[in-house]
ROMAR-47171 format. One line per field, with one value per residue (C-alpha): residue number from 0; residue in three letters; z, x, y. Coordinates in Angstrom, 3 decimals. Each point is the difference from the previous one (the first is absolute). Layout:
BEGIN
num: [NUM/...]
residuo: [ala/...]
Z: [Z/...]
X: [X/...]
Y: [Y/...]
This chain:
BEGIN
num: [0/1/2/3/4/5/6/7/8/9/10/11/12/13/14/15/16/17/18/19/20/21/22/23/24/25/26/27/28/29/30/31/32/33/34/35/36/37/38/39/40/41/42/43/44/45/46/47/48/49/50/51/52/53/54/55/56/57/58/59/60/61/62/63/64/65/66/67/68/69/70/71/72/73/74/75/76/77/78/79/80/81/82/83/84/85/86/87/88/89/90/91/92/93/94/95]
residuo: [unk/unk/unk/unk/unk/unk/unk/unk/unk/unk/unk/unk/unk/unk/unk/unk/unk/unk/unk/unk/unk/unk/unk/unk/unk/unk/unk/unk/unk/unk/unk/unk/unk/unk/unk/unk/unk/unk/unk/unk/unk/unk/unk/unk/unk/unk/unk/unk/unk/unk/unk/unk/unk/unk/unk/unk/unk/unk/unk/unk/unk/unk/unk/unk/unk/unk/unk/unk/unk/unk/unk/unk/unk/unk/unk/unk/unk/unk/unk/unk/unk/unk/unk/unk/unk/unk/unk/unk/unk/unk/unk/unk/unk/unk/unk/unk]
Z: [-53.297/3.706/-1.560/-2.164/3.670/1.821/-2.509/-0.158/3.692/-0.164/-2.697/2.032/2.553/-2.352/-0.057/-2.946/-0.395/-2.890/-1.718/-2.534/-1.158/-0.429/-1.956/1.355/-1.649/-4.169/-0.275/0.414/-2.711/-0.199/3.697/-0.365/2.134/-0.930/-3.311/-0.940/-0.978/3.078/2.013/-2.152/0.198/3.583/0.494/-2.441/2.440/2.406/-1.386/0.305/-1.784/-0.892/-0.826/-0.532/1.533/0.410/2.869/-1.626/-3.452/1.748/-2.161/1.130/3.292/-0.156/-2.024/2.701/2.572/-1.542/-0.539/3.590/0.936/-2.585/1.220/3.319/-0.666/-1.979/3.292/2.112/-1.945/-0.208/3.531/0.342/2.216/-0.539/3.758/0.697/-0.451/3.771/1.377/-0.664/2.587/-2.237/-0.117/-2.825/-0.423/-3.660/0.412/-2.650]
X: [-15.822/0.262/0.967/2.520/1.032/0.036/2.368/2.679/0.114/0.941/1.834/2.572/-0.193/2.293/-2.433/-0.442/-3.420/-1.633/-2.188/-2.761/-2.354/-2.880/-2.897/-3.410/-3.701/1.357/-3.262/-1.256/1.597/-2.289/0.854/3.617/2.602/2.704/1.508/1.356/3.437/-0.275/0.068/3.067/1.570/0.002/0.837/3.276/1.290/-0.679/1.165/-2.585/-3.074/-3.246/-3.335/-3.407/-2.786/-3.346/-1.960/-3.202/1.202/3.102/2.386/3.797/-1.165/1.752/2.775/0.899/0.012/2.171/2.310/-0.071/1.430/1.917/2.381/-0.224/1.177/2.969/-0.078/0.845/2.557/2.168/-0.646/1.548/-3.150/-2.875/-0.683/-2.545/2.891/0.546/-1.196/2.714/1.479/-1.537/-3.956/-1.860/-3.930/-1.817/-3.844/-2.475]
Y: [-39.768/-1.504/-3.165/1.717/1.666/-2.926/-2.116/2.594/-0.072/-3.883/0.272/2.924/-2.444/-2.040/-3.228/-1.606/-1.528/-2.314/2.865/0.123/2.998/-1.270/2.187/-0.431/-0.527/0.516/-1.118/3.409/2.187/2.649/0.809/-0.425/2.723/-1.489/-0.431/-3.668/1.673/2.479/-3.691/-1.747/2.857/0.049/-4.062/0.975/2.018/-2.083/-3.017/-1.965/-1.565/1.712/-1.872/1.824/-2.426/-0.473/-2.273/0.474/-1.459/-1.950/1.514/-0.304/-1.144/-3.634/1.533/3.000/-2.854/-2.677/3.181/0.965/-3.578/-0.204/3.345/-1.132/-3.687/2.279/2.083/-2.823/-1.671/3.305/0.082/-3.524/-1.200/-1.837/1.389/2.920/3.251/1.166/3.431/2.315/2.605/3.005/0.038/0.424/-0.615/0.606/-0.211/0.517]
């Protein structure tokens, strides 16, 4: 839920940031909380990808991080820069 908290205060801050939802230890279905569908569901409406993934049986671990350079290479070019984007006058932090 903080996470949840935390991106919809960044995302009223009007940035736009490279985003992917990334599902943690599928590896572990007996002890799921949250339903595959409950997590696509959620990366719909936020426009952005979902991958379940596992460390432990390295599943979707490459994948989620060719992704994550893949938006931000996409990121940059909208951005017209291949420079590091410039701290903006509004301030926005998202830790999780």
């Amino acid at each position: 839920m903080l996470a949840t908290v935390a991106l919809i205060d960044v995302l009223s801050c009007g940035l736009q940031v490279p985003l992917i939802l990334v599902g943690s230890k599928c590896d572990l279905e007996a002890e799921r909380e949250v339903a595959k569908a409950e997590g696509q569901e959620l990366a719909n409406k936020w426009s952005c990808p979902f991958f379940e993934t596992s460390a432990k049986t390295s599943v979707n671990v490459e994948e989620v991080f060719t992704e994550l350079v893949r938006i931000v290479k996409i990121f940059k070019e909208r951005e017209g820069s291949n420079e590091p984007v410039e701290k903006q006058s509004k301030s926005c932090c998202l830790l999780m």
